[in-house]
NULO-263469 format. One record per residue (C-alpha): residue number from 1; residue in three letters; x, y, z. Coordinates in Angstrom, 2 decimals, always signed. Layout:
<vexkes>
@tilo:NUM&drenlo:ALA&east:X&north:Y&up:Z
...
</vexkes>
This chain:
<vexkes>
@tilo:1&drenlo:UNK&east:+0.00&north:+0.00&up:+0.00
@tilo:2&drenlo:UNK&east:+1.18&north:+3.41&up:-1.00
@tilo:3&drenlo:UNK&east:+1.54&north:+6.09&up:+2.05
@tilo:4&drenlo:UNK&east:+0.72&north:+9.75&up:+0.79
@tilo:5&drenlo:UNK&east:+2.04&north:+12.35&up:+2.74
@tilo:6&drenlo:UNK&east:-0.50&north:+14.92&up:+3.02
@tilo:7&drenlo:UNK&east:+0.84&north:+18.56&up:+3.51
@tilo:8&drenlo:UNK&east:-1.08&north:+21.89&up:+4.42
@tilo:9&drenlo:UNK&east:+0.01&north:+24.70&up:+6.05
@tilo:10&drenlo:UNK&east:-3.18&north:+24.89&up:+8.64
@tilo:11&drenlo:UNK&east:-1.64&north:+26.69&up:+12.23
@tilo:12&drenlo:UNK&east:-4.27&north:+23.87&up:+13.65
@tilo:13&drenlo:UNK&east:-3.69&north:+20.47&up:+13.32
@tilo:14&drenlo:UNK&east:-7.27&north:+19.58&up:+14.16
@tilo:15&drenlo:UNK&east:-8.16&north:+21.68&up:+11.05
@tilo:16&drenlo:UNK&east:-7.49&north:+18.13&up:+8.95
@tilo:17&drenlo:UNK&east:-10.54&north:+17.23&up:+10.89
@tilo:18&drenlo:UNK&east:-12.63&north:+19.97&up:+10.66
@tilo:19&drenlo:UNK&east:-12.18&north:+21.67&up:+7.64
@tilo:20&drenlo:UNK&east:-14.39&north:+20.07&up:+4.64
@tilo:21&drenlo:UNK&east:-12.15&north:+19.58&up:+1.55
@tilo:22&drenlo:UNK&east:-9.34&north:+18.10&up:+4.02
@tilo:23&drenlo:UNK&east:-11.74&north:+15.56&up:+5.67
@tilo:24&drenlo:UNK&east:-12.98&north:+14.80&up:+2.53
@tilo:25&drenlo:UNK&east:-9.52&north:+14.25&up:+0.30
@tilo:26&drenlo:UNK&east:-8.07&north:+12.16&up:+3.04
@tilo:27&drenlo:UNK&east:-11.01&north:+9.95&up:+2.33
@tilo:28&drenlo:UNK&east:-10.78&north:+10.34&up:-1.14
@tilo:29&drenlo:UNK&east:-7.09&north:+8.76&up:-0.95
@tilo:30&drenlo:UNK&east:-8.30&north:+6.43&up:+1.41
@tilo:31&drenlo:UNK&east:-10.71&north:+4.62&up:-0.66
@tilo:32&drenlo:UNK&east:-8.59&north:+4.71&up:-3.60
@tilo:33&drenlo:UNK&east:-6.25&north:+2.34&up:-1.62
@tilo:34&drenlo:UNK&east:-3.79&north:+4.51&up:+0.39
@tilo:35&drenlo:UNK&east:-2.48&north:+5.14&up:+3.44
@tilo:36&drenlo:UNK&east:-2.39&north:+8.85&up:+4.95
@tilo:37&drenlo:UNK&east:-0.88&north:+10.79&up:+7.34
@tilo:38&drenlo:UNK&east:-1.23&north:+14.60&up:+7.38
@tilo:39&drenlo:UNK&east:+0.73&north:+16.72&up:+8.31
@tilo:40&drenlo:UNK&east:+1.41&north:+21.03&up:+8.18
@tilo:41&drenlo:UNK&east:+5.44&north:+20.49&up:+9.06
@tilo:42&drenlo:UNK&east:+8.18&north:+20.49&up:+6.69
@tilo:43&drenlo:UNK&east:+10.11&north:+17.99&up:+8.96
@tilo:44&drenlo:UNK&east:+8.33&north:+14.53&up:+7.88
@tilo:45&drenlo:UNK&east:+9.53&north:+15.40&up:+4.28
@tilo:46&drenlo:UNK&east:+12.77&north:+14.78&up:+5.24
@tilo:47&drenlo:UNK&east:+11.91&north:+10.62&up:+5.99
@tilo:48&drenlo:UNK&east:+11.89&north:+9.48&up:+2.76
@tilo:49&drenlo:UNK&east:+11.37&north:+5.80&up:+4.23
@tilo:50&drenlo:UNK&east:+8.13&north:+6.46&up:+5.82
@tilo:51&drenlo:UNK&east:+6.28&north:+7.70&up:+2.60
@tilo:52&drenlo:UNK&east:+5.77&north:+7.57&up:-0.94
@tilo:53&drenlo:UNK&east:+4.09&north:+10.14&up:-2.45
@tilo:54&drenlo:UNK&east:+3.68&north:+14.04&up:-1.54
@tilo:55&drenlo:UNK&east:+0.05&north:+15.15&up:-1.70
@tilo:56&drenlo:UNK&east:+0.15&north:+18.92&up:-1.45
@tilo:57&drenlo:UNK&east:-2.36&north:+21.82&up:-0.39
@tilo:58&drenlo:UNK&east:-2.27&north:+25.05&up:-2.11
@tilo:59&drenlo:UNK&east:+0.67&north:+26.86&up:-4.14
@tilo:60&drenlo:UNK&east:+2.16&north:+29.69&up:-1.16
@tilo:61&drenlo:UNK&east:+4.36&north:+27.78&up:+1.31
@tilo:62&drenlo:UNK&east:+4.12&north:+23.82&up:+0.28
@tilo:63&drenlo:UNK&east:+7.47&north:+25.32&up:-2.33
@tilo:64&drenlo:UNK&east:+9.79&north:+23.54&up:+0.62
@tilo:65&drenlo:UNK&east:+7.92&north:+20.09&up:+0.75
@tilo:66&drenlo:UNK&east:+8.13&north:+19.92&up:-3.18
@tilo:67&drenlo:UNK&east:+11.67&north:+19.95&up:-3.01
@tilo:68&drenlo:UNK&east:+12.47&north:+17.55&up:-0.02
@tilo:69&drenlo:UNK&east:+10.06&north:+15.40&up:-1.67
@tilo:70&drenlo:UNK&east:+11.87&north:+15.79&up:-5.00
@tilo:71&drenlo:UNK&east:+15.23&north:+15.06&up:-3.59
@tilo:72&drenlo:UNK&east:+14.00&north:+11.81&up:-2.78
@tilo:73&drenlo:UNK&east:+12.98&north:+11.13&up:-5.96
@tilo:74&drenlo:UNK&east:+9.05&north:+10.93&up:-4.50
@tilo:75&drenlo:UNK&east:+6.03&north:+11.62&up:-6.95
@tilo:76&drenlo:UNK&east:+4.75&north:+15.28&up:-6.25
@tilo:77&drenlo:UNK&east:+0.94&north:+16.39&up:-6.39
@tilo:78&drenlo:UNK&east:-0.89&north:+19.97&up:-6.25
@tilo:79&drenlo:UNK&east:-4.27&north:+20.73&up:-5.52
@tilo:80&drenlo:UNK&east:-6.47&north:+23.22&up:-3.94
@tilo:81&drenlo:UNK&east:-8.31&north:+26.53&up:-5.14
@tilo:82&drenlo:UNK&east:-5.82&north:+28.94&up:-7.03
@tilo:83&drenlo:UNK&east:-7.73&north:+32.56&up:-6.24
@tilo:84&drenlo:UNK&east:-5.18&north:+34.67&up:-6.12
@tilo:85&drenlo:UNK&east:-4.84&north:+34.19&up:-10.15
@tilo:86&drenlo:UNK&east:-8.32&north:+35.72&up:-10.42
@tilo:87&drenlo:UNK&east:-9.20&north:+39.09&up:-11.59
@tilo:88&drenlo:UNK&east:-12.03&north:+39.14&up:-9.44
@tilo:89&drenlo:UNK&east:-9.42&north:+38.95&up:-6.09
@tilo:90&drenlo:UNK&east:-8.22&north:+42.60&up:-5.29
@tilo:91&drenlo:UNK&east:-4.27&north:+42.30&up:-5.57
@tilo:92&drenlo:UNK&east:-1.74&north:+45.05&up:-6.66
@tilo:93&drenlo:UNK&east:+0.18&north:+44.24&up:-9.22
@tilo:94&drenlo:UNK&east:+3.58&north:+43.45&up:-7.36
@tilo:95&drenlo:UNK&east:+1.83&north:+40.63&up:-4.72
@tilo:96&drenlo:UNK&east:-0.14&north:+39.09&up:-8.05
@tilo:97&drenlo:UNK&east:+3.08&north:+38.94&up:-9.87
@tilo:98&drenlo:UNK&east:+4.42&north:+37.30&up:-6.82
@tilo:99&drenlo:UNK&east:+1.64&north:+34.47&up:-6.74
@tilo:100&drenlo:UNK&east:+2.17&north:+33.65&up:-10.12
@tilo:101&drenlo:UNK&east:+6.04&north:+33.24&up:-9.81
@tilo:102&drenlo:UNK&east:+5.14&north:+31.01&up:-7.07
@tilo:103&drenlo:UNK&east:+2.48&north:+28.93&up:-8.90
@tilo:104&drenlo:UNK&east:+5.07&north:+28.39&up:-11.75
@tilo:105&drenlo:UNK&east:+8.05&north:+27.14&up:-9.55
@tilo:106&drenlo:UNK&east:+5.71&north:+24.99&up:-7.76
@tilo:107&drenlo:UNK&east:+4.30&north:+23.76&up:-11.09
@tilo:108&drenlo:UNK&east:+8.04&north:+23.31&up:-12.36
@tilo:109&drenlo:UNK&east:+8.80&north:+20.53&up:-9.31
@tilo:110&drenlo:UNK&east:+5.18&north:+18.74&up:-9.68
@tilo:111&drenlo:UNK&east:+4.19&north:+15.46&up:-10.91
@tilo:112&drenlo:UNK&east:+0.56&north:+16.26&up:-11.59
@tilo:113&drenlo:UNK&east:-1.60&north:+19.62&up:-11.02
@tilo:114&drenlo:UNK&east:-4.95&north:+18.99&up:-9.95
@tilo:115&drenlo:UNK&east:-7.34&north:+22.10&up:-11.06
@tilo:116&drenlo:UNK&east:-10.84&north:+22.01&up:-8.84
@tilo:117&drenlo:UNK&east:-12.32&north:+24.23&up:-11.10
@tilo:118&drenlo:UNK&east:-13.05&north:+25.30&up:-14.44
@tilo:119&drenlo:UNK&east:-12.63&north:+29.25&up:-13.87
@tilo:120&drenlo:UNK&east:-9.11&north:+28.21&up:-12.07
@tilo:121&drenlo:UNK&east:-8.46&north:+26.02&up:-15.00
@tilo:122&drenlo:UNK&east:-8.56&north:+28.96&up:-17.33
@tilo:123&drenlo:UNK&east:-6.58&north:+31.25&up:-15.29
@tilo:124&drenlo:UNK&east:-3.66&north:+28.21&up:-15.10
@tilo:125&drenlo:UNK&east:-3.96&north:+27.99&up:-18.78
@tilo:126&drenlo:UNK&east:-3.46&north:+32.21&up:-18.94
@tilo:127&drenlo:UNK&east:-0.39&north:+31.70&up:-16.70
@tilo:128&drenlo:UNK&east:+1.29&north:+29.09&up:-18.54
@tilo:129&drenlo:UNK&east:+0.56&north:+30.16&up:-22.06
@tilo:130&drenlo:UNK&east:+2.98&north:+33.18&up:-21.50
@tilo:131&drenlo:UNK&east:+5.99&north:+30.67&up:-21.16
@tilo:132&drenlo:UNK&east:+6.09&north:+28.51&up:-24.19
@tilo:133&drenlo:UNK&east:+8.34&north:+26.20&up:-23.05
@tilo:134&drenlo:UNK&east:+5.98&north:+24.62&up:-19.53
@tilo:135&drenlo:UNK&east:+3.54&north:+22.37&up:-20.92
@tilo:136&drenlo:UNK&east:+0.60&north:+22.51&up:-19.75
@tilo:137&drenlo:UNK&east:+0.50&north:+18.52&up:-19.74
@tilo:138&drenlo:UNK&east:+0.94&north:+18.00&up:-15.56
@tilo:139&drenlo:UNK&east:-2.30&north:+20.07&up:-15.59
@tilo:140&drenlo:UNK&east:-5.82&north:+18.03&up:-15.06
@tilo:141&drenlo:UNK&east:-9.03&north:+18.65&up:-13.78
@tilo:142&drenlo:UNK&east:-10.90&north:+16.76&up:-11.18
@tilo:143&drenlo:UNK&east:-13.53&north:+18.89&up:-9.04
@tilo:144&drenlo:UNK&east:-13.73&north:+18.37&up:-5.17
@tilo:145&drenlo:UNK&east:-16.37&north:+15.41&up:-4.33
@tilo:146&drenlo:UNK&east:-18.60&north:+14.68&up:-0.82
@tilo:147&drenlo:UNK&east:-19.64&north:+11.17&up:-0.03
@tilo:148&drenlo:UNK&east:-23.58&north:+11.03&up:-1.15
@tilo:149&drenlo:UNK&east:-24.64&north:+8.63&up:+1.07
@tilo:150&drenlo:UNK&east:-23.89&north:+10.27&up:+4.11
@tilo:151&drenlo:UNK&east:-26.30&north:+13.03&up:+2.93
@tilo:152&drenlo:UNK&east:-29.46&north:+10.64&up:+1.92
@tilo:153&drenlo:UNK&east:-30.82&north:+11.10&up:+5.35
@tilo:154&drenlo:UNK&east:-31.65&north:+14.81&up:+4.27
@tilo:155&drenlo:UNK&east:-35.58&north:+14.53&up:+4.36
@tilo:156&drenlo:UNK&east:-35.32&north:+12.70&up:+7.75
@tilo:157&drenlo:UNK&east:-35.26&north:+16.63&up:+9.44
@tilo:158&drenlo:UNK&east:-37.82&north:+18.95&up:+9.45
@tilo:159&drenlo:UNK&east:-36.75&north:+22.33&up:+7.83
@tilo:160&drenlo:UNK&east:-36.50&north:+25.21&up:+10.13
@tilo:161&drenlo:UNK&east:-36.58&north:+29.36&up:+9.28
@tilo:162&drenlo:UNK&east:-32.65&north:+29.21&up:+9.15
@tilo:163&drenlo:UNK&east:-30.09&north:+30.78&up:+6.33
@tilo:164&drenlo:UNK&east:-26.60&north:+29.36&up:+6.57
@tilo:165&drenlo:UNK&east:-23.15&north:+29.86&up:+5.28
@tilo:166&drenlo:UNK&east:-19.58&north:+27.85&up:+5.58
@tilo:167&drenlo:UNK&east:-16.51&north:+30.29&up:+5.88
@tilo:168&drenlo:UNK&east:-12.87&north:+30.16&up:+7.37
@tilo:169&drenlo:UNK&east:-13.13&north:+33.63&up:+9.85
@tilo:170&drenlo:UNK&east:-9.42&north:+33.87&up:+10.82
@tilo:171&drenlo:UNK&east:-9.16&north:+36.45&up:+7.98
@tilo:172&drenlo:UNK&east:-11.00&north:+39.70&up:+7.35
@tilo:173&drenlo:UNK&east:-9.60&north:+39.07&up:+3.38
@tilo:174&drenlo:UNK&east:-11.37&north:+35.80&up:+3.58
@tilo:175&drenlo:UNK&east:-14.97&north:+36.81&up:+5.07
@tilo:176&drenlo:UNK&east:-14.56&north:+39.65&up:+1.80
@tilo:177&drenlo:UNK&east:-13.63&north:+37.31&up:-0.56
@tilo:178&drenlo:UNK&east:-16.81&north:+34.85&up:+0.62
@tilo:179&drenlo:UNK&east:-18.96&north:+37.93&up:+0.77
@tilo:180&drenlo:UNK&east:-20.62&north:+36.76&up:+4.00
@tilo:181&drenlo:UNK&east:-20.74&north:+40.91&up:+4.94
@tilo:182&drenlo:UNK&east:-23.02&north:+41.10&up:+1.98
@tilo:183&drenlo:UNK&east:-24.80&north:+37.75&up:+3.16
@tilo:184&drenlo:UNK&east:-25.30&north:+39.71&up:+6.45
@tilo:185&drenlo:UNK&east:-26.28&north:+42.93&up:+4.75
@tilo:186&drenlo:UNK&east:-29.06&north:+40.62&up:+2.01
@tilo:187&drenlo:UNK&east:-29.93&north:+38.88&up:+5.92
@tilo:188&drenlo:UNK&east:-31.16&north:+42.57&up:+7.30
@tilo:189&drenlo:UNK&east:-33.33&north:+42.83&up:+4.24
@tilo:190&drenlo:UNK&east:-34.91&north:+39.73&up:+4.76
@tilo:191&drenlo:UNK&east:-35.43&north:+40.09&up:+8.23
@tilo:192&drenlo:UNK&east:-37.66&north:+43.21&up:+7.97
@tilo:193&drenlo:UNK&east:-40.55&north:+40.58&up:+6.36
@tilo:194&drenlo:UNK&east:-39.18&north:+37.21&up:+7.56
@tilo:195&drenlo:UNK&east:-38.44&north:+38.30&up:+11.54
@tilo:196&drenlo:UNK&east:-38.35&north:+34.36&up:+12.85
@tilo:197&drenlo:UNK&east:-35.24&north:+33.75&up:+10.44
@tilo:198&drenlo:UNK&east:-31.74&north:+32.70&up:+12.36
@tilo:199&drenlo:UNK&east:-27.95&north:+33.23&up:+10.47
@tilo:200&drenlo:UNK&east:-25.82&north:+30.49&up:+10.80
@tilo:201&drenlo:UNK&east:-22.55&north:+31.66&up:+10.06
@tilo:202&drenlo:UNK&east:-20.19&north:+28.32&up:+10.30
@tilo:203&drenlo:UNK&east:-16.56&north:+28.41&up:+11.01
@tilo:204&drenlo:UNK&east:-13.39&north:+29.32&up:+12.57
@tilo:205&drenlo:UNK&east:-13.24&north:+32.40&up:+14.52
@tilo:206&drenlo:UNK&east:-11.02&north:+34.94&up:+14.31
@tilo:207&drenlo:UNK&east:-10.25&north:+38.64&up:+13.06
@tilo:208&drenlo:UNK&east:-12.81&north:+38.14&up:+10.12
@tilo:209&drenlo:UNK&east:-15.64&north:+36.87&up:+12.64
@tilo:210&drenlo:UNK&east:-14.62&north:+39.87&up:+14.68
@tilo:211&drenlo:UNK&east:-15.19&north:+41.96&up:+11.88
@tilo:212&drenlo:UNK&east:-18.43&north:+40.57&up:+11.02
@tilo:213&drenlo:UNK&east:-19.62&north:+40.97&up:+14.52
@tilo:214&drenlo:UNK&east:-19.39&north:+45.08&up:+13.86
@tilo:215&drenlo:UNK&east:-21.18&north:+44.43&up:+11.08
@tilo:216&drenlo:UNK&east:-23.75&north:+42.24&up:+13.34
@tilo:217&drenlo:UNK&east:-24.13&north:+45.01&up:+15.84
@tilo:218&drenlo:UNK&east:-24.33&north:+48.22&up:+13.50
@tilo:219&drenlo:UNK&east:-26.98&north:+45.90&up:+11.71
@tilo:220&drenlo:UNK&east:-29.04&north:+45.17&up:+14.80
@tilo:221&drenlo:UNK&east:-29.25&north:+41.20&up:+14.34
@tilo:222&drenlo:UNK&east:-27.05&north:+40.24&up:+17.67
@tilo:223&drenlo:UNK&east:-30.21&north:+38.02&up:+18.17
@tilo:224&drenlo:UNK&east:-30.30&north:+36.90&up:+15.05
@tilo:225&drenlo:UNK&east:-27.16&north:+35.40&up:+13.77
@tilo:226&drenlo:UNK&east:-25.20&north:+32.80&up:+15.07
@tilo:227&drenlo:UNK&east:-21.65&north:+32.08&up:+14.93
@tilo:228&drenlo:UNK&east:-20.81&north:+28.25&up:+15.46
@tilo:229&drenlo:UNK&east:-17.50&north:+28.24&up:+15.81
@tilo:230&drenlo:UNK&east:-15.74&north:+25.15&up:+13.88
@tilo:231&drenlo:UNK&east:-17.68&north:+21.89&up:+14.23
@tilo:232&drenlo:UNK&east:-17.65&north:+18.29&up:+13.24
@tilo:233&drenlo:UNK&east:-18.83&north:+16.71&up:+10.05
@tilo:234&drenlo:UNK&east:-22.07&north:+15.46&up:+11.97
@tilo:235&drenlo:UNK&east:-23.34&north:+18.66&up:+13.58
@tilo:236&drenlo:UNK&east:-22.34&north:+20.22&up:+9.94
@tilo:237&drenlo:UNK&east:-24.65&north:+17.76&up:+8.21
@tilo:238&drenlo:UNK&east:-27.27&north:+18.03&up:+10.73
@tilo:239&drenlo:UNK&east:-27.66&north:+21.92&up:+10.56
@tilo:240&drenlo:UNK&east:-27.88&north:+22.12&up:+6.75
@tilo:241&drenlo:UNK&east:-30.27&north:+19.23&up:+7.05
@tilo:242&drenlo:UNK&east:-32.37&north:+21.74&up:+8.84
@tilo:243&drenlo:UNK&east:-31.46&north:+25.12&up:+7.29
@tilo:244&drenlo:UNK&east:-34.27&north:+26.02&up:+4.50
@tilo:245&drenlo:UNK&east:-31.34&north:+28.43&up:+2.57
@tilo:246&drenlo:UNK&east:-27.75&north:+28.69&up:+1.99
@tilo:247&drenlo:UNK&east:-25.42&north:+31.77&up:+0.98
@tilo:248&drenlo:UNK&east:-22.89&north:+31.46&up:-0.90
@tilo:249&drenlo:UNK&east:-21.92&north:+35.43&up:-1.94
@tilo:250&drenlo:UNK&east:-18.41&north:+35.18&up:-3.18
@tilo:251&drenlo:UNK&east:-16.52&north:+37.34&up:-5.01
@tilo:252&drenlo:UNK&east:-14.46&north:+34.33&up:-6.48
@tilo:253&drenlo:UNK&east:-14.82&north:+31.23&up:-5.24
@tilo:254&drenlo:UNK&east:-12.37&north:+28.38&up:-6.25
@tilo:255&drenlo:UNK&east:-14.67&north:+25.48&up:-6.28
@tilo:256&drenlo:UNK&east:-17.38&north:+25.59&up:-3.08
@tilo:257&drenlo:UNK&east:-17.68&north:+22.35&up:-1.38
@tilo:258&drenlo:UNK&east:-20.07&north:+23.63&up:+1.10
@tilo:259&drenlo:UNK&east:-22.73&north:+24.54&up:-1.54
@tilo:260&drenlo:UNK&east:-22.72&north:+21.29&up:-3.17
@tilo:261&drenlo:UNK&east:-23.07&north:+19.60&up:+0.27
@tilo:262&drenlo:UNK&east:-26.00&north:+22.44&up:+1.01
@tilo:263&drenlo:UNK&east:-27.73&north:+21.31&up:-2.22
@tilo:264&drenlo:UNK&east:-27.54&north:+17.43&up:-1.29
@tilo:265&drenlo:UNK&east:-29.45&north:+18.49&up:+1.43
@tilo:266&drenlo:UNK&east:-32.16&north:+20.41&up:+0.49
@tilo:267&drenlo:UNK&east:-31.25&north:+23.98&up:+0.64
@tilo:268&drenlo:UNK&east:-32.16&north:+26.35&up:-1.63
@tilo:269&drenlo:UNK&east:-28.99&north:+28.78&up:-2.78
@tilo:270&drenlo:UNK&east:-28.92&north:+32.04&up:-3.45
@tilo:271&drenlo:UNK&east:-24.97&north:+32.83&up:-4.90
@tilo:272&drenlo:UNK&east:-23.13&north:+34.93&up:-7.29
@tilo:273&drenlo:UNK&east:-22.28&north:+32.39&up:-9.98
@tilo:274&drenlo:UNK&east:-18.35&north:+33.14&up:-9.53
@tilo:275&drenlo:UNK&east:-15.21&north:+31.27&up:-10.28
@tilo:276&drenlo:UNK&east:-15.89&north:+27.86&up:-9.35
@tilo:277&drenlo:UNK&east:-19.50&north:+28.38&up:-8.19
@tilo:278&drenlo:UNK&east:-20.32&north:+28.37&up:-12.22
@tilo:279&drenlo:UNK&east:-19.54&north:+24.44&up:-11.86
@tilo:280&drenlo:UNK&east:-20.99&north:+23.33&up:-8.16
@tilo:281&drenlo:UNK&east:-24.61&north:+24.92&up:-8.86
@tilo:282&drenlo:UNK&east:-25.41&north:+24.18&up:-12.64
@tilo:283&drenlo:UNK&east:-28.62&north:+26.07&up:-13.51
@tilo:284&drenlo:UNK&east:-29.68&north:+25.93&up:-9.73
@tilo:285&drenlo:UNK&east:-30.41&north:+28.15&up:-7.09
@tilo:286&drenlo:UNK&east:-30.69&north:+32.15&up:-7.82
@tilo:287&drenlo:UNK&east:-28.13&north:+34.34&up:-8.86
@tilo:288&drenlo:UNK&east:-26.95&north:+37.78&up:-7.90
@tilo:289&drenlo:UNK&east:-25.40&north:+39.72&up:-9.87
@tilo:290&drenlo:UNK&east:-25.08&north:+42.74&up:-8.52
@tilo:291&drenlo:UNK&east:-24.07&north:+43.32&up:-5.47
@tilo:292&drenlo:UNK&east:-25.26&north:+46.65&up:-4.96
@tilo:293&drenlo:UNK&east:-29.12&north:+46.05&up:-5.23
@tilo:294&drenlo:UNK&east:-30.49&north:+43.54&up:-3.49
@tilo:295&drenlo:UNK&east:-33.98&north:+44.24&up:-4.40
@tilo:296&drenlo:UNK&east:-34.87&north:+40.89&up:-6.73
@tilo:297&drenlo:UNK&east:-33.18&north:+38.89&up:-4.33
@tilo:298&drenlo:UNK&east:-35.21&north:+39.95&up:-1.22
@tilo:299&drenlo:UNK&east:-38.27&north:+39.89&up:-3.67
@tilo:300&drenlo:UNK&east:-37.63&north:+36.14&up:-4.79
@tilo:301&drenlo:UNK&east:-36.90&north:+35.13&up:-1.21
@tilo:302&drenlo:UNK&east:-40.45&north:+36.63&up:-0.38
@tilo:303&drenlo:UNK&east:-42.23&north:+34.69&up:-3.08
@tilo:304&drenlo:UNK&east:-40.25&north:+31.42&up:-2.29
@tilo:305&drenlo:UNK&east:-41.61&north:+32.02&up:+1.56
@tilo:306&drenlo:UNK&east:-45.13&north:+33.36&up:+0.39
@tilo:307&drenlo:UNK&east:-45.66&north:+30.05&up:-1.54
@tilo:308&drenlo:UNK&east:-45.06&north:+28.57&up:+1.56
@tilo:309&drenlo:UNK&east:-42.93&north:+25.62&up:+0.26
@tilo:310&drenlo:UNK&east:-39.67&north:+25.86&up:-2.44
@tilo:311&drenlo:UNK&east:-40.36&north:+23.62&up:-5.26
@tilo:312&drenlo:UNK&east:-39.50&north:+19.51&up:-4.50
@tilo:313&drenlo:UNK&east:-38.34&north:+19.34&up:-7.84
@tilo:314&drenlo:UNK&east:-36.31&north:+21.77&up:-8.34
@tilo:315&drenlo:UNK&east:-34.72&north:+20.72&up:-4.96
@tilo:316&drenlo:UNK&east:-34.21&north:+17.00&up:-6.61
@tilo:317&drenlo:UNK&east:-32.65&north:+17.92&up:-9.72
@tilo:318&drenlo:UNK&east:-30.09&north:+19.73&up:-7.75
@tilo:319&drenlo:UNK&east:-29.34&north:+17.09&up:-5.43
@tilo:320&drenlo:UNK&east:-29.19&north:+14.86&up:-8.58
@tilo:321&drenlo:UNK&east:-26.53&north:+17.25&up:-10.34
@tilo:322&drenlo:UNK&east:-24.53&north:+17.13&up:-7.18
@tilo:323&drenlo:UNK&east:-24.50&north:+12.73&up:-7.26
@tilo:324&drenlo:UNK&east:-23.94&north:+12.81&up:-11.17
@tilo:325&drenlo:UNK&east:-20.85&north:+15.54&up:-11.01
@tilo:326&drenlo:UNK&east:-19.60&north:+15.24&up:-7.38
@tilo:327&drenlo:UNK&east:-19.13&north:+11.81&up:-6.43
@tilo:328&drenlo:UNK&east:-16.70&north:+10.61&up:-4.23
@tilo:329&drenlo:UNK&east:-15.77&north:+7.31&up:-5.77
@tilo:330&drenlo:UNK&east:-15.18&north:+9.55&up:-9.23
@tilo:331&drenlo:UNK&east:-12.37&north:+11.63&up:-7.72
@tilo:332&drenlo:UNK&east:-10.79&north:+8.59&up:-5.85
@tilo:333&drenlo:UNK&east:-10.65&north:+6.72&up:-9.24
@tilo:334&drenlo:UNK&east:-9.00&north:+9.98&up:-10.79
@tilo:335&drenlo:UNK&east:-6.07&north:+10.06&up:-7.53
@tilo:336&drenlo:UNK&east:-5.62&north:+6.43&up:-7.58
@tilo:337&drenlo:UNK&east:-4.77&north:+6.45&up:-11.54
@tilo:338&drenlo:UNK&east:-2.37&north:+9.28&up:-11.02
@tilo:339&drenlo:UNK&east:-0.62&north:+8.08&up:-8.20
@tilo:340&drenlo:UNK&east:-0.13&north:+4.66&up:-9.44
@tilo:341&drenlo:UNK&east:+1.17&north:+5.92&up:-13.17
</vexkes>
């Protein structure tokens, strides 16, 4: 059995646990026959006896791991959201140019790149096609997955007057880029006709939840929204189980695992159609396109409430989408063929 060393550079070790796309590749690799052991230390790179392959997150800091793991002659592979090559991400020019740089040296030591979504695929492509000589033959694309059936439980909850949205706090940036200040700003609107409705904001504090909370308090809705903190796959599961509505207001999003895992479980999402949320949602949910007028939105909330129930099938064909596109055993195949080439 292969071992795949699997690098990120979370502060938290328990964030392997707790953060969705981690959980969910480890299980990936898992199930495509391998062992793993995480880890966010350079150190373990250096025992070239206790692994076989380097499975890394992101394109910023795992530059160090590629190399150790190249001077043992181990196979080397990238994945994770690339938003920083994004127009839609506010960089000046010199930190962009910096990214980039990065994302090519990294690309120059890798085995295999895997892209999680089409928007990042494009801006890869951009990258490369400015340097004849890389190939853009180490690239593939492979979105992130969920396990369906622990999600076929869904219509075993009753749904309750609650919004929700998934988002790493430690960051102001972050909470921006994830537009949950303009899911808290859309929230006030809906509150002045919908005053029952609870906010579940979902994830790590930090300075971006600390942030949001002046937001909270300017807004009025300290009784109405509800930070959770970071919590385990089950309570996740069970609160979008009961949630009616998810959020998902990003200003570039590189794939979106927590709307697909929204829409297995019956919740309607309203979103901005960005970056890799063009892939995860299909023709579901409503989209906002401007960020400035909330208006329609708050109007098409009201008639989805009015009618008193959001439409079953609708609901269905999104959960389908999610099963046909997303599928767990479809990215494991896609690891285990690389790995083993």
């Amino acid at each position: 059995m292969k071992r795949v060393l699997f690098y990120s550079s979370v502060k938290d070790y328990k964030l392997f646990k707790l953060t969705g796309f981690y959980v969910e590749d480890v299980k990936v690799l898992e199930e495509a026959g391998f062992s793993v052991i995480c880890t966010n230390r350079y150190i373990p790179f250096l025992k070239f006896w206790k692994y076989d392959v380097a499975f890394l997150y992101f394109y910023k800091k795992s530059l160090i791991p590629a190399l150790f793991a190249r001077l043992f002659f181990k196979k080397v592979i990238y994945t994770g959201g690339i938003d920083e090559l994004s127009k839609n991400i506010v960089l000046n020019k010199k930190r962009r140019a910096v990214f980039r740089f990065f994302f090519k040296i990294n690309y120059l030591f890798s085995d295999s790149c895997n892209i999680v979504s089409k928007g990042d695929f494009i801006n890869v492509i951009k990258v490369l096609e400015k340097f004849p000589k890389m190939s853009s033959s180490k690239l593939s694309y492979s979105p992130h997955s969920i396990n369906v059936v622990d999600y076929n439980f869904a219509n075993s909850f009753e749904k309750e007057n609650i919004i929700t949205t998934i988002c790493w706090m430690s960051t102001i940036s972050n909470v921006k880029r994830k537009g949950v200040d303009k899911t808290i700003h859309l929230f006030k609107k809906i509150k002045a006709n919908h005053k029952d409705y609870k906010l579940y904001l979902i994830g790590s504090f930090g300075e971006g939840s600390d942030y949001l909370k002046g937001i909270i308090k300017k807004e009025g809705l300290e009784d109405s929204v509800i930070f959770t903190g970071n919590i385990d796959e089950n309570y996740k599961i069970n609160l979008l189980s009961r949630s009616k509505y998810y959020m998902q207001l990003s200003i570039y999003e590189g794939f979106g695992i927590a709307v697909i895992e929204a829409m297995m479980l019956n919740n309607f999402v309203f979103h901005t159609g960005n970056g890799g949320l063009q892939d995860t949602i299909g023709d579901g949910g409503y989209l906002i396109k401007d960020f400035n007028e909330y208006y329609d939105a708050v109007m098409f909330f009201d008639e989805l409430e009015n009618e008193q129930f959001i439409d079953a099938k609708q609901l269905e064909k999104n959960k389908q989408f999610v099963i046909d596109n997303f599928s767990r055993s479809s990215r494991a195949k896609y690891f285990k063929n690389i790995i083993l080439d």
